[in-house]
ZATI-551364 format. One record per residue: residue number from 1; chain; x, y, z of N, C-alpha, C, O in turn. Coordinates in nm, 4 decimals. Last residue first. Layout:
N
<r NUM, A, <X, Y, Z>, <X, Y, Z>, <X, Y, Z>, <X, Y, Z>>
...
// end
This chain:
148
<r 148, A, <1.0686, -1.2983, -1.5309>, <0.9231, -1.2053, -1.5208>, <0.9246, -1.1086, -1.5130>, <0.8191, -1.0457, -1.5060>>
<r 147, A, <1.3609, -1.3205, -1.5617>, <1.2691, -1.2687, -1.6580>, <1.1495, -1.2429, -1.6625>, <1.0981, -1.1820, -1.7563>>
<r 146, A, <1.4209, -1.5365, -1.3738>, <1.4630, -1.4123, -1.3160>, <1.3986, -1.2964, -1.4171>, <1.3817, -1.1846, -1.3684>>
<r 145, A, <1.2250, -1.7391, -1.4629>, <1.1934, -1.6994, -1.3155>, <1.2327, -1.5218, -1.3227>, <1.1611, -1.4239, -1.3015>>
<r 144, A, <1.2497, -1.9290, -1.6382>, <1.1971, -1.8202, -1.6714>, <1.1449, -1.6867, -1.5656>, <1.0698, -1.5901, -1.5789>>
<r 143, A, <1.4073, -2.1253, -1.5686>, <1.4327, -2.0860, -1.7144>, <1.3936, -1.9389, -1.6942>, <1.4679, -1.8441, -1.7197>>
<r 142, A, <1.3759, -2.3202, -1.3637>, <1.4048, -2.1524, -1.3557>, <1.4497, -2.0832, -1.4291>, <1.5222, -1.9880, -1.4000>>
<r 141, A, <1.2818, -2.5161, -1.4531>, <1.2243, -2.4516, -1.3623>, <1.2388, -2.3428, -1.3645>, <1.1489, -2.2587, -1.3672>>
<r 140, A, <1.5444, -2.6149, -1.5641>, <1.4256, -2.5870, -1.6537>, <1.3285, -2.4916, -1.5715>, <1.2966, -2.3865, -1.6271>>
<r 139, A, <1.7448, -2.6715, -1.3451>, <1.7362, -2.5435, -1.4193>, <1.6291, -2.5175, -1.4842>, <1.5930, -2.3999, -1.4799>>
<r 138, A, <1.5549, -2.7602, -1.0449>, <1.5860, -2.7551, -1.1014>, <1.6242, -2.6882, -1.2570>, <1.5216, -2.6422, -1.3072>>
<r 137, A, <1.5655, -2.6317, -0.6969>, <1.5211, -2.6268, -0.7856>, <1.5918, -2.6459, -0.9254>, <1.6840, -2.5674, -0.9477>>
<r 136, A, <1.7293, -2.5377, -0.5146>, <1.6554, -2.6539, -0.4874>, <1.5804, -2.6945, -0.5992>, <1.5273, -2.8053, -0.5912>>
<r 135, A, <1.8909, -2.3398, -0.5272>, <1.9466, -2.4840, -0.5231>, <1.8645, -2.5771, -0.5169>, <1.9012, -2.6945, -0.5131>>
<r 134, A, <1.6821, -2.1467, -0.5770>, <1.7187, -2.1635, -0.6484>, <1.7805, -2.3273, -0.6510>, <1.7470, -2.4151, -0.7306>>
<r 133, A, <1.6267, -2.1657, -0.2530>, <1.5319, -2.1762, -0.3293>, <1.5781, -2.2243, -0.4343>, <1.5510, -2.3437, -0.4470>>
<r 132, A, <1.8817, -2.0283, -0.1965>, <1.8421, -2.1181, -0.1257>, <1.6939, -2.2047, -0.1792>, <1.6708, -2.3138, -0.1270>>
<r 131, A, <1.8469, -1.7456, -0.3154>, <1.9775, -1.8617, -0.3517>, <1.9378, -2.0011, -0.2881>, <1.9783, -2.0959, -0.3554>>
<r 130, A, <1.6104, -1.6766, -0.1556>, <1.6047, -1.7260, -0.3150>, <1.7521, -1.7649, -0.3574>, <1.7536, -1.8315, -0.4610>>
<r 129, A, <1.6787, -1.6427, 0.0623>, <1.5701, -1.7180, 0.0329>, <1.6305, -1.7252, -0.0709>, <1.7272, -1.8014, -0.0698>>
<r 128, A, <1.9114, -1.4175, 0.0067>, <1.9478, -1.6047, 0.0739>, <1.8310, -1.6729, 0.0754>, <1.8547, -1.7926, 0.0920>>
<r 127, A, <1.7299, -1.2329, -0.0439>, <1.8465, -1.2841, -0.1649>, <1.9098, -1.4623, -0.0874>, <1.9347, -1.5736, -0.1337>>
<r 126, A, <1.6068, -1.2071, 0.1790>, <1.5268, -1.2415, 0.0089>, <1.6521, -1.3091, -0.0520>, <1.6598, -1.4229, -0.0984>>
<r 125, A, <1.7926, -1.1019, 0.3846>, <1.7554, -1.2499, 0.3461>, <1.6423, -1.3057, 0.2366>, <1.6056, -1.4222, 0.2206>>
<r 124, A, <1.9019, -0.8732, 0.2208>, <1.9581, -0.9635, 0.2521>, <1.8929, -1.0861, 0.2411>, <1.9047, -1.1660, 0.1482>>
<r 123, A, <1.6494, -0.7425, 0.2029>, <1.7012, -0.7501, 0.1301>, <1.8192, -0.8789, 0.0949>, <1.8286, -0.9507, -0.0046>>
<r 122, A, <1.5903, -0.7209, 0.4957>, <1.5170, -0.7438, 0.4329>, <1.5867, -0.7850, 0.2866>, <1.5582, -0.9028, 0.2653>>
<r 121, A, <1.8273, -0.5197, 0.5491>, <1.8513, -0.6511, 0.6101>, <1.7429, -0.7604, 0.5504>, <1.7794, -0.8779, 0.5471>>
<r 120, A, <1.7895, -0.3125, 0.4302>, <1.9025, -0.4155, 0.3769>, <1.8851, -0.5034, 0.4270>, <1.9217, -0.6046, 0.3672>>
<r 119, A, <1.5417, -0.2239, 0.4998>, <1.5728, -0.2523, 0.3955>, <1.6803, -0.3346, 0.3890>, <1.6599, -0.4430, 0.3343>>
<r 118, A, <1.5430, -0.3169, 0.8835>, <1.6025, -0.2189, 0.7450>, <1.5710, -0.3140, 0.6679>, <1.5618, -0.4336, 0.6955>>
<r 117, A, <1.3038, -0.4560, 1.0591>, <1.4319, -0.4911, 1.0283>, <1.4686, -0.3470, 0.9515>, <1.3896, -0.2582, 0.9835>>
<r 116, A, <0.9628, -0.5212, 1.1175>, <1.1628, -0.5175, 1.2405>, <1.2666, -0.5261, 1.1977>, <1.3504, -0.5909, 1.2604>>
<r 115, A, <0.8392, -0.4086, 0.8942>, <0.8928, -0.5634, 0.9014>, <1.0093, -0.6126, 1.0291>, <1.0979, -0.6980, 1.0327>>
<r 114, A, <0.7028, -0.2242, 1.0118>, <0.6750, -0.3153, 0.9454>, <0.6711, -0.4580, 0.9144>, <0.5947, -0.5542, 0.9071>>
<r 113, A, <0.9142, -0.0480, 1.0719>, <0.7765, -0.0867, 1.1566>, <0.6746, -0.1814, 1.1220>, <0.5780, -0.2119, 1.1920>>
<r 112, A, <1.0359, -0.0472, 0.8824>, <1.1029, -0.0869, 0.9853>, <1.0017, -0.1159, 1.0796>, <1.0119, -0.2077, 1.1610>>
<r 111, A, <0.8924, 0.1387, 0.6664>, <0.9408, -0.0091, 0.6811>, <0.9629, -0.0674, 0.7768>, <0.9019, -0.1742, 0.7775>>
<r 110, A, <0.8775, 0.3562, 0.8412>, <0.7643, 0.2812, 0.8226>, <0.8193, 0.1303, 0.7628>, <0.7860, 0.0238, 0.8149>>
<r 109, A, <1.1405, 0.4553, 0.8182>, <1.0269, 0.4582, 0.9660>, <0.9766, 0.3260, 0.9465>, <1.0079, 0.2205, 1.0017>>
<r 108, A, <1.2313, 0.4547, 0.5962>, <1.2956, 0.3691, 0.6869>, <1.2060, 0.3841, 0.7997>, <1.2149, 0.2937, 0.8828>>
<r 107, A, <1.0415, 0.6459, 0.4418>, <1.0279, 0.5067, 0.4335>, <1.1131, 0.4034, 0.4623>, <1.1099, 0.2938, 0.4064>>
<r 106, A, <1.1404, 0.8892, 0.5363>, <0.9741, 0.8122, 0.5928>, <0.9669, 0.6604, 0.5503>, <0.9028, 0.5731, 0.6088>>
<r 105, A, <1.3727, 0.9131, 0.4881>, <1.3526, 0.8907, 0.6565>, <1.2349, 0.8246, 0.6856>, <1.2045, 0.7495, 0.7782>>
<r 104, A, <1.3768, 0.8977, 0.1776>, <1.4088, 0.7705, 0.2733>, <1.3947, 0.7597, 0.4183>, <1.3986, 0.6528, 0.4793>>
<r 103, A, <1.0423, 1.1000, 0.1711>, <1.1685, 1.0564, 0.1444>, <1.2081, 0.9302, 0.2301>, <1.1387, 0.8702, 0.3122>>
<r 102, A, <0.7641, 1.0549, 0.0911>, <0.8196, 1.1844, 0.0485>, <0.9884, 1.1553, 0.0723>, <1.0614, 1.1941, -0.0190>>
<r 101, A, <0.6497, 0.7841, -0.1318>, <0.7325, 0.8613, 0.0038>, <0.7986, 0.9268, -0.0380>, <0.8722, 0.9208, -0.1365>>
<r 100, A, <0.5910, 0.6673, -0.4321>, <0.5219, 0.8342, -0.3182>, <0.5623, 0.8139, -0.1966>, <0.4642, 0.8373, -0.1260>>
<r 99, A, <0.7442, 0.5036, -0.5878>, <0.5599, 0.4704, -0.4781>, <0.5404, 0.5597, -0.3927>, <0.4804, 0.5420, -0.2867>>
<r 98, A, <0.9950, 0.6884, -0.5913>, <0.8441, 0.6452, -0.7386>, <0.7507, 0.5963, -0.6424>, <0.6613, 0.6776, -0.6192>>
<r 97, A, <1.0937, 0.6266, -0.3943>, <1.0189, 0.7444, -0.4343>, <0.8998, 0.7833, -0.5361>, <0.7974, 0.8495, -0.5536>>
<r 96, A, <1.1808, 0.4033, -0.3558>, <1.0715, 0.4658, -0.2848>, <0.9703, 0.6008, -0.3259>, <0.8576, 0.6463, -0.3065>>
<r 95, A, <1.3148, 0.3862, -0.6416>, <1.1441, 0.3163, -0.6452>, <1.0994, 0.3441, -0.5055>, <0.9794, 0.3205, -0.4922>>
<r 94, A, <1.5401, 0.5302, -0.5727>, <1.4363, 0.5737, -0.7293>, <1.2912, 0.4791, -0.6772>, <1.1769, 0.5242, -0.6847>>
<r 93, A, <1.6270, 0.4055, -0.3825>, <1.6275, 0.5232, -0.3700>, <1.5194, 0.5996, -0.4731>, <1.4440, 0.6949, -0.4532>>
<r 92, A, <1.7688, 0.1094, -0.5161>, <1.6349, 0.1549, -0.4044>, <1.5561, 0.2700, -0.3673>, <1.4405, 0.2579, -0.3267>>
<r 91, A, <1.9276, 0.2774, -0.6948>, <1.7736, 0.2046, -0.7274>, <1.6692, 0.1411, -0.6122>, <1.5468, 0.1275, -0.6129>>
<r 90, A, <2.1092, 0.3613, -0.5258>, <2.0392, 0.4246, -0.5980>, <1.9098, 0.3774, -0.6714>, <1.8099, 0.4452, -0.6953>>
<r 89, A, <2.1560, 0.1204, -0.3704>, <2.1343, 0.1997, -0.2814>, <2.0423, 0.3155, -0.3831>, <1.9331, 0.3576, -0.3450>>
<r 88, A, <2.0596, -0.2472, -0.5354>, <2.2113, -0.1013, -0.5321>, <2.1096, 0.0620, -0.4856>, <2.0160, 0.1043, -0.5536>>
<r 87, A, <1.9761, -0.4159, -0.6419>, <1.9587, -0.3748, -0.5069>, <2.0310, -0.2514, -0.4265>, <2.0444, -0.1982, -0.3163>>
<r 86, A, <1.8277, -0.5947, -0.8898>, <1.8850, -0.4721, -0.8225>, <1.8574, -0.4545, -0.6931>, <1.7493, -0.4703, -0.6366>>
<r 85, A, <1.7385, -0.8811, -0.8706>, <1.8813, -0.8101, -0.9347>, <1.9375, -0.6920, -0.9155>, <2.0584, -0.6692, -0.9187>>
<r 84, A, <1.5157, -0.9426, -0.7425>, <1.6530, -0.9843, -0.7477>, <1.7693, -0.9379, -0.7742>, <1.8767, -0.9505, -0.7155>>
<r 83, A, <1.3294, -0.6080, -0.7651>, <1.3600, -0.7021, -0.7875>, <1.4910, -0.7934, -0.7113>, <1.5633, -0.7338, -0.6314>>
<r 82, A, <1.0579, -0.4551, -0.6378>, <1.2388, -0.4641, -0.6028>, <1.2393, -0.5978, -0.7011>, <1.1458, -0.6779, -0.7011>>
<r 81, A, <0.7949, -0.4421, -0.6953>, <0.9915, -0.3651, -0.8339>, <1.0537, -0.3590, -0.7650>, <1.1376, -0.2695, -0.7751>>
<r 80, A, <0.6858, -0.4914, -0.4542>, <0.6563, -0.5788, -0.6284>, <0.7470, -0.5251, -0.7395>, <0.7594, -0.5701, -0.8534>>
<r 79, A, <0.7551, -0.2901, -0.3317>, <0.8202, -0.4731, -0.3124>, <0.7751, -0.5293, -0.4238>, <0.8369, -0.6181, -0.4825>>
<r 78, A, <0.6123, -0.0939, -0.3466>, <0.7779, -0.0785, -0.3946>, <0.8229, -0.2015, -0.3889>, <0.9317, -0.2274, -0.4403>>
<r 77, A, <0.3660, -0.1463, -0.3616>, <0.4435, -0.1218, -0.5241>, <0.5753, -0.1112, -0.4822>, <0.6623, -0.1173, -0.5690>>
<r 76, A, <0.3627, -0.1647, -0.0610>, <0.3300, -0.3168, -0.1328>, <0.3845, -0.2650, -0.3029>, <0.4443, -0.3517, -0.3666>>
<r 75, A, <0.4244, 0.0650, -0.0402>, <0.5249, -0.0226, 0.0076>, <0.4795, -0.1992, -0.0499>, <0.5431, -0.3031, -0.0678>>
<r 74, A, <0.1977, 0.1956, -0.0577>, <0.3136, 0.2577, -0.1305>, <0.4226, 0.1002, -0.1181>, <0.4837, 0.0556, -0.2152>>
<r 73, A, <0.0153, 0.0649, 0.1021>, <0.0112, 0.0856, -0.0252>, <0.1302, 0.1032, -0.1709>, <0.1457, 0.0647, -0.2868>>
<r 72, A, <0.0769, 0.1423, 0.3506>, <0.0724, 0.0125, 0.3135>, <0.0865, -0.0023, 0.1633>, <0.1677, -0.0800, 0.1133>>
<r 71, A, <0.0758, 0.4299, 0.3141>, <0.2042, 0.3679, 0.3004>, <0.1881, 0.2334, 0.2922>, <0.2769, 0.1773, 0.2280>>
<r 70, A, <-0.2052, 0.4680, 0.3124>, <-0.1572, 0.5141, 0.1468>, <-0.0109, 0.4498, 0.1575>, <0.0424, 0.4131, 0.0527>>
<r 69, A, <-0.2540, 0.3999, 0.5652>, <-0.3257, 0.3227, 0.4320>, <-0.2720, 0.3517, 0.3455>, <-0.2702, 0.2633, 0.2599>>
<r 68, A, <-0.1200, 0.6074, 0.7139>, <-0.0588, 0.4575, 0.6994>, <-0.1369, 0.3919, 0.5968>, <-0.0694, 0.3133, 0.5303>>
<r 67, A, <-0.2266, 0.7826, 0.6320>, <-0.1148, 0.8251, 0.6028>, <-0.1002, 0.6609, 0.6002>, <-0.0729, 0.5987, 0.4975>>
<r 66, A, <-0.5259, 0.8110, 0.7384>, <-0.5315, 0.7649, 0.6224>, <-0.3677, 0.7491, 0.5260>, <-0.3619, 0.7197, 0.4066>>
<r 65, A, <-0.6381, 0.7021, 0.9718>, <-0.4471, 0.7752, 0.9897>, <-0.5060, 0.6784, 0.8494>, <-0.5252, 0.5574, 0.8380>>
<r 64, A, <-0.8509, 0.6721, 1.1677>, <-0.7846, 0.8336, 1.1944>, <-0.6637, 0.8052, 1.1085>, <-0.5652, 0.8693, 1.1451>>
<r 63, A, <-0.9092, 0.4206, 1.0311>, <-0.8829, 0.3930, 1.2201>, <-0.8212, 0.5933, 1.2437>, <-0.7524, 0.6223, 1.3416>>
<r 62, A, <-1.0471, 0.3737, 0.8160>, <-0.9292, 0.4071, 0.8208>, <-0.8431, 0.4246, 0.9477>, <-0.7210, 0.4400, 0.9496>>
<r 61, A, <-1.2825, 0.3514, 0.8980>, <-1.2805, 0.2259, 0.8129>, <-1.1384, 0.2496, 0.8383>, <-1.0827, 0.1509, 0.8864>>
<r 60, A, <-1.3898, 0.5544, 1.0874>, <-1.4172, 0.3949, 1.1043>, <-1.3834, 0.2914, 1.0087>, <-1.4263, 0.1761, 1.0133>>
<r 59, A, <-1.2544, 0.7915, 1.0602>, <-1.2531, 0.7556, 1.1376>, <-1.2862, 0.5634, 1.1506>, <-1.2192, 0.4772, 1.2075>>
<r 58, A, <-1.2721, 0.8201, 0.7575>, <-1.1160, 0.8071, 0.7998>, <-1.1624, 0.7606, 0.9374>, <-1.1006, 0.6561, 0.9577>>
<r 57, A, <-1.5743, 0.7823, 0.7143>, <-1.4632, 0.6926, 0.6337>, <-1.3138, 0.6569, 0.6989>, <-1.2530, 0.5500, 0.7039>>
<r 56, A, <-1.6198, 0.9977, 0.8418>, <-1.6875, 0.9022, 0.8741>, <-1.5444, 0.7283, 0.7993>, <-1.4768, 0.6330, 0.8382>>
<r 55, A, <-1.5088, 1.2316, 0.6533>, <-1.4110, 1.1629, 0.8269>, <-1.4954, 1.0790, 0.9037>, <-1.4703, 1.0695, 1.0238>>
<r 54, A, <-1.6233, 1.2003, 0.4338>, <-1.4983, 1.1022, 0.4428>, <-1.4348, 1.1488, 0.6108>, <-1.3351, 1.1018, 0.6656>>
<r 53, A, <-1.9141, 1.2397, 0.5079>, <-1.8724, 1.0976, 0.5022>, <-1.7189, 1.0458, 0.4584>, <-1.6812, 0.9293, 0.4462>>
<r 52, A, <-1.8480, 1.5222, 0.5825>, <-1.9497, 1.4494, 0.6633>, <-1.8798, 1.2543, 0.6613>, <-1.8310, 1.1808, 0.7472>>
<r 51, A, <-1.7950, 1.5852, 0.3464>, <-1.7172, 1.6288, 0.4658>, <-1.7207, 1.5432, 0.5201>, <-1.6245, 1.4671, 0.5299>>
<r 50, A, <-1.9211, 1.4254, 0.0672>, <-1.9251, 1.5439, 0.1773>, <-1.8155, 1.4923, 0.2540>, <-1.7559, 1.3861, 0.2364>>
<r 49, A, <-1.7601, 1.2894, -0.2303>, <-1.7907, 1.2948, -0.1020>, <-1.8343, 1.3853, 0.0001>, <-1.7319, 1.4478, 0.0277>>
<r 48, A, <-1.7332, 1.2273, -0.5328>, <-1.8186, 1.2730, -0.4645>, <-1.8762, 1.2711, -0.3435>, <-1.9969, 1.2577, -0.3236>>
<r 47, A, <-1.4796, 1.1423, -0.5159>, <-1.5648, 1.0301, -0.5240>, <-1.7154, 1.0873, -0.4944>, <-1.8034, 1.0172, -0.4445>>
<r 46, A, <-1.3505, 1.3484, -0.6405>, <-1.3328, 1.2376, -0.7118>, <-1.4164, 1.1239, -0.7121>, <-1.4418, 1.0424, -0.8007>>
<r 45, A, <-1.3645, 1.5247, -0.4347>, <-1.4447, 1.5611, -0.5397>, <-1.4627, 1.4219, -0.6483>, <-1.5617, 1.3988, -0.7177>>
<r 44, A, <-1.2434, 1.4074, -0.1941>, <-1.3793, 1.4596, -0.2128>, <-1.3930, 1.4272, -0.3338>, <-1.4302, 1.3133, -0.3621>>
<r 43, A, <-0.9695, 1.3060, -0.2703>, <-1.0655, 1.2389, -0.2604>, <-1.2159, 1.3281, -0.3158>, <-1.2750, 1.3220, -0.4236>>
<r 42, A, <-0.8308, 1.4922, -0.0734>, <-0.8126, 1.4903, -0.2452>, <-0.8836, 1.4016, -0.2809>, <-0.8567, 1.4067, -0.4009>>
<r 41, A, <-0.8737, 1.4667, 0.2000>, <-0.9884, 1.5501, 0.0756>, <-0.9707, 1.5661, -0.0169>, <-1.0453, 1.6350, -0.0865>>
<r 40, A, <-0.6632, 1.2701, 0.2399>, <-0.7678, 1.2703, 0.2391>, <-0.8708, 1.3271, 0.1443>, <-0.9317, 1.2740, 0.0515>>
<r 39, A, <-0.3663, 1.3883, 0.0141>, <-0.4625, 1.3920, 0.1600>, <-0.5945, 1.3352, 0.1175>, <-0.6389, 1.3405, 0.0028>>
<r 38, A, <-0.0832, 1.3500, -0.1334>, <-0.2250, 1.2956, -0.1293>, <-0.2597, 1.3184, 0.0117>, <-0.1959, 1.2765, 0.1082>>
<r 37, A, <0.1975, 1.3983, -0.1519>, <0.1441, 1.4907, -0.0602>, <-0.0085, 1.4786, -0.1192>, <-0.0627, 1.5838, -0.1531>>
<r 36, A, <0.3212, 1.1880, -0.2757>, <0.3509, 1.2294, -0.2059>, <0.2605, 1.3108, -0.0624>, <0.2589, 1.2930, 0.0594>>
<r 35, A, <0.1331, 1.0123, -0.5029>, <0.1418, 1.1192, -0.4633>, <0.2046, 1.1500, -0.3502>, <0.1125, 1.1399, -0.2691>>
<r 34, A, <0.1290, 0.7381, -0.5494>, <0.2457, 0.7606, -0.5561>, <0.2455, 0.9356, -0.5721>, <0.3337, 0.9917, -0.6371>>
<r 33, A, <-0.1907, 0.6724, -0.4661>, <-0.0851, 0.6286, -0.3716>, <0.0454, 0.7206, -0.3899>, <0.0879, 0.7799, -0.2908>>
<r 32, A, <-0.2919, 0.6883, -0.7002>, <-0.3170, 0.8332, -0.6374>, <-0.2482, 0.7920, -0.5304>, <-0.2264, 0.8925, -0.4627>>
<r 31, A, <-0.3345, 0.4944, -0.9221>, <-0.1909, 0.5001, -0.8214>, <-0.1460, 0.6109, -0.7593>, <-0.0290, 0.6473, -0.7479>>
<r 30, A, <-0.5631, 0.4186, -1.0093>, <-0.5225, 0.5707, -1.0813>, <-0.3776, 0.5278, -0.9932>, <-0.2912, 0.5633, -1.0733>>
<r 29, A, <-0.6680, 0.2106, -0.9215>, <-0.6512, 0.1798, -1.0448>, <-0.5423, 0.2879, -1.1049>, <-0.4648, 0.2717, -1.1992>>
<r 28, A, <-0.6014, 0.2366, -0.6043>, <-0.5107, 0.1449, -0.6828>, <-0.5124, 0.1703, -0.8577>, <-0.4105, 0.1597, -0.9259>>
<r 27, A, <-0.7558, 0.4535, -0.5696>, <-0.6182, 0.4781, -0.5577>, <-0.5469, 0.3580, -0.6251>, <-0.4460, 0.3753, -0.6934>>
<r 26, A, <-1.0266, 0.3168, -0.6920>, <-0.9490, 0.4621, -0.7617>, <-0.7919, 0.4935, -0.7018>, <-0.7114, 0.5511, -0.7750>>
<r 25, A, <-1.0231, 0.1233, -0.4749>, <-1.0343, 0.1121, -0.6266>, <-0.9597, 0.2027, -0.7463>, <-0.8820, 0.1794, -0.8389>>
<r 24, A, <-1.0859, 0.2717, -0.2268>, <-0.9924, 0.1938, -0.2963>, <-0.9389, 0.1434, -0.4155>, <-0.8199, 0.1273, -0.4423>>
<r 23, A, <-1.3139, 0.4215, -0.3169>, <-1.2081, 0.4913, -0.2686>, <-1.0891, 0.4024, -0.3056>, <-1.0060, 0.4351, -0.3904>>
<r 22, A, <-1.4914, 0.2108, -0.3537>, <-1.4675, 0.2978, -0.4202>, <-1.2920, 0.3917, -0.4620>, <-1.2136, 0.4116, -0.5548>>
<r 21, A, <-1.4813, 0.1034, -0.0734>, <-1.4564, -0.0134, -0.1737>, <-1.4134, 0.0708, -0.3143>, <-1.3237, 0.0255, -0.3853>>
<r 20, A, <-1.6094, 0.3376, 0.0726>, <-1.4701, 0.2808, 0.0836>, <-1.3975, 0.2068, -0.0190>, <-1.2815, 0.2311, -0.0523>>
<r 19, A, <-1.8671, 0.3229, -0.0661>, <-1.7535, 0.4310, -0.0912>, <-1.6362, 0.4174, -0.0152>, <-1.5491, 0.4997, -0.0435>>
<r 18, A, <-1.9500, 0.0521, 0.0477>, <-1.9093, 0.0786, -0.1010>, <-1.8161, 0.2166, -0.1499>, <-1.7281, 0.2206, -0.2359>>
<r 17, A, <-1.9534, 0.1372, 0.3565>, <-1.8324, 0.0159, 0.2914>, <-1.8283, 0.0318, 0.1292>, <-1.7180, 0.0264, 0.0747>>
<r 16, A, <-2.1577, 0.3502, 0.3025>, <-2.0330, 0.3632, 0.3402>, <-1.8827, 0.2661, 0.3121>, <-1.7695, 0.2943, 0.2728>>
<r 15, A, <-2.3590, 0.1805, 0.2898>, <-2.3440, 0.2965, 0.1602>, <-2.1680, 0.3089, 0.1821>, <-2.0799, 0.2836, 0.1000>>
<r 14, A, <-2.3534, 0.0011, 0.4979>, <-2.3515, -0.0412, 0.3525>, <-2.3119, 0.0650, 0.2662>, <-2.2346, 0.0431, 0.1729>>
<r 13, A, <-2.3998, 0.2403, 0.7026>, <-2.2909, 0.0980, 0.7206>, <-2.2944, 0.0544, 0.5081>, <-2.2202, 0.1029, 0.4227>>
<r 12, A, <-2.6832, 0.2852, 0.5945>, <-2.5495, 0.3630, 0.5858>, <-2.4397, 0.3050, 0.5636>, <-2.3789, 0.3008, 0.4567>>
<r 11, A, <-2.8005, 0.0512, 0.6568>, <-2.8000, 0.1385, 0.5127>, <-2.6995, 0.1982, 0.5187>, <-2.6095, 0.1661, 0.4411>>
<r 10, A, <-2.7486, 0.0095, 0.9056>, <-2.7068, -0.0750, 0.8531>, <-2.7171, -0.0043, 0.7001>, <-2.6165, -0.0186, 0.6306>>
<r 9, A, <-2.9350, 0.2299, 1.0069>, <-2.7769, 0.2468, 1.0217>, <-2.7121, 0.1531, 0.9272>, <-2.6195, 0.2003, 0.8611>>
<r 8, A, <-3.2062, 0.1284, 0.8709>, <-3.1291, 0.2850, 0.8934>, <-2.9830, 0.3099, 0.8952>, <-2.9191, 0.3821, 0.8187>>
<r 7, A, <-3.2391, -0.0528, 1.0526>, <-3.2374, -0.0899, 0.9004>, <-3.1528, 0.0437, 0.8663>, <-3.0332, 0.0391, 0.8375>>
<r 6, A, <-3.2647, 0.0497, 1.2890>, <-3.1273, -0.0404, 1.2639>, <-3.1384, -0.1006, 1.1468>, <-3.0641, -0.1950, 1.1201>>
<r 5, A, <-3.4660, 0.2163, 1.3041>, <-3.3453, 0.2794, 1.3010>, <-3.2685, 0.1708, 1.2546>, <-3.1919, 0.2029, 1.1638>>
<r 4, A, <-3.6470, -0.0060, 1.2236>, <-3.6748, 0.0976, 1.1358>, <-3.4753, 0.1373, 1.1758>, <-3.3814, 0.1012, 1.1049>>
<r 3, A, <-3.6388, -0.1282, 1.4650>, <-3.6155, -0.2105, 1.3344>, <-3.5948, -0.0910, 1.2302>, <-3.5031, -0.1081, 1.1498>>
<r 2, A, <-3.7318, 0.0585, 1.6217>, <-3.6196, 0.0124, 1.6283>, <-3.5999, -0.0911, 1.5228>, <-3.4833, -0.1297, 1.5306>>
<r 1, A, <-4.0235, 0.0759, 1.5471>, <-3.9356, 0.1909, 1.5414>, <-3.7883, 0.1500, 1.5505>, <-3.7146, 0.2163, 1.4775>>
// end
């Protein structure tokens, strides 16, 4: 009987990590991230979920705070289009928003909690990594760097 239940849970456990693995999948492939006002149960229908198994989902895979999974999220697309070259207050301003924070208060919170610093200051020392990088490196090398 106890082999029976703990084949039982472990089924679940399994069903459950794939409709997580699911879940993930569809926010990265669709970028249901750069919704602003994405909840949880915007989900249901998409992944065919009961009730039941997405606050099974938010409680044990998502720790209760499916807000910080969608900002990890948001904030890993806004660092992959910052680029080198822009850094000017209005084009920072266009790509938080484009990766769905609702505005700059939420995404000076959460950056900052992130990384212990501001944007600028983050910003700052990318740009002295990579002047500092650059000298080290020779020009052929970096024929094609600032053009990816």
């Amino acid at each position: 009987m106890r082999n029976l239940i703990k084949e039982n849970i472990s089924s679940k456990q399994t069903d459950l990590m794939i409709l997580v693995s699911e879940m993930d999948q569809l926010i990265d492939q669709e970028k249901l991230f750069k919704n602003p006002n994405l909840i949880l149960r915007d989900l249901r229908n998409s992944l065919n979920l009961s009730n039941k198994e997405l606050n099974l989902i938010n409680r044990l895979y998502l720790n209760n705070n499916f807000e910080r999974y969608l900002n990890v999220k948001r904030l890993a697309y806004f660092l992959e289009r910052l680029t080198g070259a822009n850094h000017d207050p209005g084009h920072i301003q266009n790509l938080l928003l484009e990766a769905g924070f609702k505005n700059n208060g939420e995404f000076e919170k959460f950056f900052r909690n992130e990384f212990g610093c501001s944007i600028w200051k983050y910003v700052e020392n990318k740009n002295i990594a990579l002047i500092s990088w650059h000298k080290k490196k020779p020009a052929k090398e970096l024929a094609g760097f600032f053009y990816v």
